[in-house]
C-alpha positions as semicolon CSV with decimal commas, in nm:
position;residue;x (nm);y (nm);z (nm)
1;X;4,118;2,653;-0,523
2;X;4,029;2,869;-0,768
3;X;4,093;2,589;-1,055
4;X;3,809;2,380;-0,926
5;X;3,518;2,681;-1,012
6;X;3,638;2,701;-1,371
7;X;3,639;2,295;-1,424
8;X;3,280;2,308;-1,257
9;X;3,214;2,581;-1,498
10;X;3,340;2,439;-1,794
11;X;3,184;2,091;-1,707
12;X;2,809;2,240;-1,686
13;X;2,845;2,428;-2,001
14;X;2,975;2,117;-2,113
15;X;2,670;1,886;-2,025
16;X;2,412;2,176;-2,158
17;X;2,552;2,177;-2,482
18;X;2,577;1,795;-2,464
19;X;2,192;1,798;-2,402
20;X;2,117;2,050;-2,634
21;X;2,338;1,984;-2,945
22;X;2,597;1,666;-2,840
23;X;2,367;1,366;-2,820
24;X;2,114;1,519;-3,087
25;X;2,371;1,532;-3,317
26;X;2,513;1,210;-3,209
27;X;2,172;1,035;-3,202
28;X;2,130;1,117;-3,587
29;X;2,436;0,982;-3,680
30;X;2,397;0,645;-3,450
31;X;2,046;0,620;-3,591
32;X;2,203;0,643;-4,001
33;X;2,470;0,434;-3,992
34;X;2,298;0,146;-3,677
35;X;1,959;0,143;-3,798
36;X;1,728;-0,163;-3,683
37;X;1,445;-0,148;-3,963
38;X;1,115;-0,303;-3,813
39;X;1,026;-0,682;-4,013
40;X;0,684;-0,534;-4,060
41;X;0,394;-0,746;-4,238
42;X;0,040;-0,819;-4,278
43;X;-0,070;-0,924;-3,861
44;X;-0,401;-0,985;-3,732
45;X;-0,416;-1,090;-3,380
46;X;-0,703;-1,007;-3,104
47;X;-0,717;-0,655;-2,998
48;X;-0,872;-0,514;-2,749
49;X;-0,961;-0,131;-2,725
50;X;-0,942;-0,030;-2,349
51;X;-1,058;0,342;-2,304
52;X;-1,048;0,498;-1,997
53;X;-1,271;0,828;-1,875
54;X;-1,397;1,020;-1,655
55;X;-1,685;1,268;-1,707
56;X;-1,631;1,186;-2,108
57;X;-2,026;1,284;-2,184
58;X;-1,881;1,538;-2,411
59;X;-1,639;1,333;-2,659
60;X;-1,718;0,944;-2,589
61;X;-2,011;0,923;-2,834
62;X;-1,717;1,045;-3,103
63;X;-1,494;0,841;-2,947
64;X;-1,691;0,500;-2,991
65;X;-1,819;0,600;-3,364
66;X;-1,491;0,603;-3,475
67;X;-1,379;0,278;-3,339
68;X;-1,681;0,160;-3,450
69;X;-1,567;0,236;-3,809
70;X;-1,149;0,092;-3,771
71;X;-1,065;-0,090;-4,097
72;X;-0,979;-0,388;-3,904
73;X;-1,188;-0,720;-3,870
74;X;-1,484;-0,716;-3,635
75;X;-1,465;-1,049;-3,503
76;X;-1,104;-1,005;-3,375
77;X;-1,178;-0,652;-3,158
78;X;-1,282;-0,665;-2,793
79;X;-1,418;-0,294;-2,697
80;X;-1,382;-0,159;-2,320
81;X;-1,476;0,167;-2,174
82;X;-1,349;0,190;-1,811
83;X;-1,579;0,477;-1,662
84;X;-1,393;0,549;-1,387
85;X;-1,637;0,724;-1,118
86;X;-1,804;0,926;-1,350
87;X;-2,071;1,144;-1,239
88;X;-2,235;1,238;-1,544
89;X;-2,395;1,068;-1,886
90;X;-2,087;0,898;-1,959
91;X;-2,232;0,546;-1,835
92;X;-2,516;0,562;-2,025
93;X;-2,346;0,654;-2,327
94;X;-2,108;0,371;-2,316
95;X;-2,430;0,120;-2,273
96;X;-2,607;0,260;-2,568
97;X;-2,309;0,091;-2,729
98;X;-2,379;-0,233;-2,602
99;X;-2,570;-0,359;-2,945
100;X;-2,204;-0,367;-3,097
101;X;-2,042;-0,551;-2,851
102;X;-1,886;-0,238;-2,620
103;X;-1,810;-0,346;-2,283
104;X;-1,887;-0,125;-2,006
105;X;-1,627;-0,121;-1,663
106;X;-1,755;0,112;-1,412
107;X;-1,541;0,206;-1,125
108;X;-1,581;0,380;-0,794
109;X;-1,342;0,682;-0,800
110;X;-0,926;0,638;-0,826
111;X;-0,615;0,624;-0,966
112;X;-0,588;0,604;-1,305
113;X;-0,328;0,292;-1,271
114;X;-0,614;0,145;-1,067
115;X;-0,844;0,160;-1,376
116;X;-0,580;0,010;-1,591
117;X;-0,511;-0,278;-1,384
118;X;-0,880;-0,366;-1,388
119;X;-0,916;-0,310;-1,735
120;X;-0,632;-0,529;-1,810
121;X;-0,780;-0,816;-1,570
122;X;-1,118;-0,825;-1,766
123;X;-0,974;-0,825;-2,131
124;X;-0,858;-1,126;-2,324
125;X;-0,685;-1,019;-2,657
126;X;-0,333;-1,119;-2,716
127;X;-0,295;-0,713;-2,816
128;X;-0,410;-0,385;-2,611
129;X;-0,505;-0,038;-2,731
130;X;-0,489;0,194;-2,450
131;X;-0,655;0,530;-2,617
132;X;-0,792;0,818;-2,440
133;X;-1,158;0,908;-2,485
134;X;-1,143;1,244;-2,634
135;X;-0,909;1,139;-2,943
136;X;-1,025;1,055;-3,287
137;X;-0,898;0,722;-3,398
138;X;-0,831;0,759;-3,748
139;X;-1,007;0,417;-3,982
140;X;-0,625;0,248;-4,036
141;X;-0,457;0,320;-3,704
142;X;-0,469;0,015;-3,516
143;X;-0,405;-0,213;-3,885
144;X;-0,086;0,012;-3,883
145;X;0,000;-0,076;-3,542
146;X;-0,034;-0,438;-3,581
147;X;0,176;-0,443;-3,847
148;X;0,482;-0,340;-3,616
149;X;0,358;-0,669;-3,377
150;X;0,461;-0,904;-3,736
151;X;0,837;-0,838;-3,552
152;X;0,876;-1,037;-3,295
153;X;1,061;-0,834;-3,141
154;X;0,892;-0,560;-3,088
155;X;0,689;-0,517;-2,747
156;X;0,504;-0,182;-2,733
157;X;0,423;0,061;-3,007
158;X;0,303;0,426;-2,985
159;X;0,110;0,573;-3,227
160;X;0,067;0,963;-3,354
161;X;-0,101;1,215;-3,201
162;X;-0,243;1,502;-3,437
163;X;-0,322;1,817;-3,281
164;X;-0,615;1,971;-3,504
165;X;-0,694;2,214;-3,187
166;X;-0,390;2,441;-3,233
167;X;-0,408;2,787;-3,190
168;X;-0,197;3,083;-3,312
169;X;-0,070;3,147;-2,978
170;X;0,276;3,176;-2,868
171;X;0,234;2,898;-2,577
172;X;0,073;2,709;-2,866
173;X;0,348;2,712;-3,137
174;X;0,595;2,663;-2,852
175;X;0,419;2,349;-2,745
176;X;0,396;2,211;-3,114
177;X;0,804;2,250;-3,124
178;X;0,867;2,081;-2,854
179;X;0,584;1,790;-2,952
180;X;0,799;1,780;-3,301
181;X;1,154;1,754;-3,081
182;X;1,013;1,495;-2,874
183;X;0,841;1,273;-3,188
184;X;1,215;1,351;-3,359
185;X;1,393;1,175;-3,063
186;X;1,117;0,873;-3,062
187;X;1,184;0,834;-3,415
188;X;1,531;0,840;-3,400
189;X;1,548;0,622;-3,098
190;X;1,319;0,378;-3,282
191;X;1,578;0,317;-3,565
192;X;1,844;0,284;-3,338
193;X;1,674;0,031;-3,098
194;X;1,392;0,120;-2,886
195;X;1,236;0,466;-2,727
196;X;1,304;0,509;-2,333
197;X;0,909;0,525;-2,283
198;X;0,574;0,519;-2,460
199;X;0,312;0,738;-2,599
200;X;0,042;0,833;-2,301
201;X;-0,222;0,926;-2,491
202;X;-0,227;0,627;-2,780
203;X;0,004;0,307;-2,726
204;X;-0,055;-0,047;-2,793
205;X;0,131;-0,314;-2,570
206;X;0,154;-0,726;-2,587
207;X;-0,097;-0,822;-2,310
208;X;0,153;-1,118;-2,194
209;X;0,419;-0,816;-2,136
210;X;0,150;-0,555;-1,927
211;X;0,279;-0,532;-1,577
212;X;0,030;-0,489;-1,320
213;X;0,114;-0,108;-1,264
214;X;0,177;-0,007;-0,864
215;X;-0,074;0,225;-0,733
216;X;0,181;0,519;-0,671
217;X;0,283;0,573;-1,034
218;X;0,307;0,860;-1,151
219;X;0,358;0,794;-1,539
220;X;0,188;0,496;-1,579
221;X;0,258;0,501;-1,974
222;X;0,657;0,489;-1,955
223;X;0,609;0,218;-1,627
224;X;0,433;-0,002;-1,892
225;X;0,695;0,026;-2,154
226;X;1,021;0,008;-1,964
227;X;0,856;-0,323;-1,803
228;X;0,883;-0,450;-2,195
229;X;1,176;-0,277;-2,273
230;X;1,360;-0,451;-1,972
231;X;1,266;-0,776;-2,090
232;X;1,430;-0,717;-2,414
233;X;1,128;-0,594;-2,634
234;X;1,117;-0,292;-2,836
235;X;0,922;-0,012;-2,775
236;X;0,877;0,193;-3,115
237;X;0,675;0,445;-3,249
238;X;0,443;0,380;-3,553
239;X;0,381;0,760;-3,726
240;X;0,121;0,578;-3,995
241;X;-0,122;0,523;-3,698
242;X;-0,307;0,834;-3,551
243;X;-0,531;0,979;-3,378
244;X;-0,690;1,330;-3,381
245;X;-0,711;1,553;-3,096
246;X;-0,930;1,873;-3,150
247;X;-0,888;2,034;-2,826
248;X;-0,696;2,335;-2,831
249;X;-0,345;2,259;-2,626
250;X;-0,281;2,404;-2,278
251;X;0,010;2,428;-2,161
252;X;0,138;2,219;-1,831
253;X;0,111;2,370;-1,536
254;X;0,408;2,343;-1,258
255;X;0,205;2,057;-1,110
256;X;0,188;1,843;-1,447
257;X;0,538;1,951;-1,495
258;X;0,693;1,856;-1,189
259;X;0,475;1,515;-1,187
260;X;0,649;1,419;-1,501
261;X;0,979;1,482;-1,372
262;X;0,892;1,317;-1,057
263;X;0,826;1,019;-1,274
264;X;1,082;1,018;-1,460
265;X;1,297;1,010;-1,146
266;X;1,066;0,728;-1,006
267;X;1,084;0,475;-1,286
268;X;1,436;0,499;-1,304
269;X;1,419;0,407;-0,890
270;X;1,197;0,158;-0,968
271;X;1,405;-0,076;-1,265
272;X;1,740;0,042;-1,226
273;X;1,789;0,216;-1,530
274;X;2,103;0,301;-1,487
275;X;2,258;-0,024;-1,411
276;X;2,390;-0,279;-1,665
277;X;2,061;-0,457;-1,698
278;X;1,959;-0,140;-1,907
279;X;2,082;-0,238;-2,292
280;X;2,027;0,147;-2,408
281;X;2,207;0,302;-2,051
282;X;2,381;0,536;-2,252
283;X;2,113;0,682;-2,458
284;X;1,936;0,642;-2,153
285;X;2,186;0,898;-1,976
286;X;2,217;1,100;-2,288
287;X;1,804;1,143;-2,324
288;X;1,658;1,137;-1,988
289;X;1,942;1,175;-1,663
290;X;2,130;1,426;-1,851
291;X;1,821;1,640;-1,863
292;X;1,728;1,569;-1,492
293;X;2,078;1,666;-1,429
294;X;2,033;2,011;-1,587
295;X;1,914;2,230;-1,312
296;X;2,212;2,161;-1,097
297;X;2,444;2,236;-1,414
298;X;2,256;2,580;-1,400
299;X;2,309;2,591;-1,021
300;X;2,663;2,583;-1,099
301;X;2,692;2,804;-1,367
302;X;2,540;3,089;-1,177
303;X;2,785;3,012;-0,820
304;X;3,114;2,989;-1,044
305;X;3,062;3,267;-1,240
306;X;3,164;3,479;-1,007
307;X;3,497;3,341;-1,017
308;X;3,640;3,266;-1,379
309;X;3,940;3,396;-1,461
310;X;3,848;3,646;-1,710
311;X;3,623;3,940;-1,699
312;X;3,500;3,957;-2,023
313;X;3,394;3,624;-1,981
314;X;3,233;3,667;-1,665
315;X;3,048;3,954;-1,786
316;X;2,893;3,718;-2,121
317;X;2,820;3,429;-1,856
318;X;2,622;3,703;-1,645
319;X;2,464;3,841;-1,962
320;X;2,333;3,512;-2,102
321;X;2,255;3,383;-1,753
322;X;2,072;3,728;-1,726
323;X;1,892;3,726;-2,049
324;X;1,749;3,372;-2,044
325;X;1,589;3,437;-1,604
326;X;1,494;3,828;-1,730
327;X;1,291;3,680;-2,018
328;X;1,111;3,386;-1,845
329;X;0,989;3,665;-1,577
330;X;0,920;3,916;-1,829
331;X;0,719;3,677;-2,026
332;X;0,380;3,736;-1,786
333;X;0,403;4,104;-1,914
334;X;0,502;4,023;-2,314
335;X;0,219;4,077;-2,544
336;X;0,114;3,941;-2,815
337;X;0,247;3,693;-3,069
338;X;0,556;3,855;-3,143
339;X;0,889;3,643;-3,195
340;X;1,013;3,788;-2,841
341;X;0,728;3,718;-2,704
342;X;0,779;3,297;-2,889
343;X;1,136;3,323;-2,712
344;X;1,002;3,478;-2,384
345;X;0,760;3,178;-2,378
346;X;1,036;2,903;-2,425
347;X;1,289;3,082;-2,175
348;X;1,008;3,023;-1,951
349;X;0,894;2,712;-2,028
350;X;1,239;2,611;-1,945
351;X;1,346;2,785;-1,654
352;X;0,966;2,653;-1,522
353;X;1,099;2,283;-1,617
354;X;1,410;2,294;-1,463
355;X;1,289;2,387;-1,105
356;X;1,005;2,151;-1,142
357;X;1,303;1,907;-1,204
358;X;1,480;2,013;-0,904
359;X;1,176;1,964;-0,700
360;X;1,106;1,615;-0,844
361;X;1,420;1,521;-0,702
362;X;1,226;1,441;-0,366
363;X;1,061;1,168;-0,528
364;X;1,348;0,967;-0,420
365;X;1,344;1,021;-0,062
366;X;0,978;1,115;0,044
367;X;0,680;0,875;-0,070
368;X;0,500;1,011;-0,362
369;X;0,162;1,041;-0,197
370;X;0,313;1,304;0,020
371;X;0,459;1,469;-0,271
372;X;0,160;1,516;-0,477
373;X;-0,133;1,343;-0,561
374;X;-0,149;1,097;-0,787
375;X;-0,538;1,045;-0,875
376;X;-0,611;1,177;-1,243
């Protein structure tokens, strides 16, 4: 019996350094040597700008001026703010835009994916924008965008988020390295194929392929793009169109984190995503079940290191087990912006992300509205 504790042991080392350095390192070469280049070109089609917000008195006039001033032809844009139960000047903001052809949707209070569906309902482009209020939309983004649509193939494509509102802060530089992993995987998932999801904050989908999005979603950005993905689009990211975000990053709390994971769980329920139907199930493993599956690789490290066969190696296993839980705790009481206190930070970031993962597992068994909520 004691054989089985050391192959558990070994196996959950194996799959975190899978995670960790395995499939990135596989992923790069995949992407080199089985790149699918995009068939860009010059592509105009209808595009409508749907914009959802609540309470946005304090960014929407921004907002509107610079779509107002997108290098792309007047005549083919259809503008929509979705004001969804605001309770302050955001209304009236949106109507003083009515001279230039901004629509105005307003909502009693709800879901987020309730707002999209009726947004959806009262455009008509053949494209959609979906762009949060508070970003700048930089004059060439959605011409970039477009360009990706010249491929037929192609479904959804996410654009670039630019973080001018960074601070100095260890929480800060932590969350800009993990934006940069993240955009590295899109990118490299891109060449390869297609990404397993879509950018939230600034993504552009064919309106033929927008699923009307069930009201219980709890990421209704990567709902949207696996519904293209599974019927054999491409979703790809476009890093020539951005926006601007000027709003200093916070970081997620346990409730945003474990919603995401909870999601992530939940569209994989939802499609099937790991049966045969998925073309990319192996990168789809690799980049999003292996990661769910890390928590109860921990889980196992930690119960079968008490019984490897060496005690020198049970003593590192400890250590580095120790060093990594010791850190995320200490990190409340780590000053500063020193490099411990950067890896203090990240140990806890991660340790934080793992239990929320754990948690999220219940999203399979217990109906998301008794989870957590999911109005934004």
């Amino acid at each position: 019996m004691m054989g089985l504790p050391r192959v558990l042991f070994a196996l959950s080392c194996g799959l975190l350094f899978y995670v960790v350095a395995g499939y990135p390192l596989l992923l790069k070469i995949s992407a080199r040597f089985f790149r699918k280049p995009i068939r860009k070109g010059e592509f105009l089609p209808s595009v409508a700008i749907v914009i959802p917000v609540r309470n946005g008195e304090a960014y929407l006039h921004d907002k509107l001026d610079s779509v107002l001033v997108l290098d792309y032809p007047r005549e083919l844009l259809e503008v929509l703010v979705i004001s969804n139960g605001s309770t302050d000047e955001t209304d009236s903001i949106a109507r003083g835009y009515a001279a230039w052809d901004v629509r105005l949707l307003e909502l009693a209070s709800g879901s987020k994916t309730a707002a999209l569906n009726a947004g959806m309902a009262a455009t008509r482009s053949s494209v959609v924008v979906l762009s949060e209020a508070w970003q700048i939309m930089e004059r060439g983004c959605v011409r970039e965008m477009m360009k990706c649509f010249a491929d037929p193939a192609v479904g959804v494509v996410s654009g670039e988020v630019i973080m001018h509102g960074r601070g100095d802060s260890a929480g800060e530089r932590n969350l800009s390295l993990f934006a940069n992993i993240e955009g590295w995987f899109g990118a490299r998932l891109t060449d390869l194929d297609s990404m397993l999801g879509a950018g939230g904050p600034f993504y552009a989908i064919r309106r033929p392929l927008m699923p009307r999005i069930p009201s219980d979603t709890l990421l209704d950005d990567l709902y949207v793009a696996m519904a293209a993905f599974l019927r054999g689009y491409r979703v790809v990211v476009e890093p020539m169109a951005a926006v601007f975000d000027d709003s200093p990053p916070q970081e997620p709390g346990f409730g945003e984190t474990l919603k995401a994971q909870a999601g992530d769980y939940q569209v994989m329920k939802q499609y099937g995503l790991l049966s045969s139907l998925n073309r990319m199930r192996f990168h789809y493993f690799s980049y999003k079940l292996a990661r769910l599956l890390l928590p109860f690789a921990l889980i196992i490290i930690a119960v079968t290191s008490f019984q490897l066969h060496s005690r020198r190696v049970m003593i590192g296993a400890w250590a580095v087990q120790g060093l990594l839980y010791g850190l995320a705790i200490a990190d409340e009481w780590i000053g500063g912006m020193s490099f411990l206190k950067r890896i203090s930070k990240a140990a806890r970031t991660f340790v934080v992300t793992m239990f929320a993962s754990l948690c999220a597992l219940a999203v399979l068994f217990v109906p998301v509205r008794k989870l957590l909520p999911t109005k934004d």
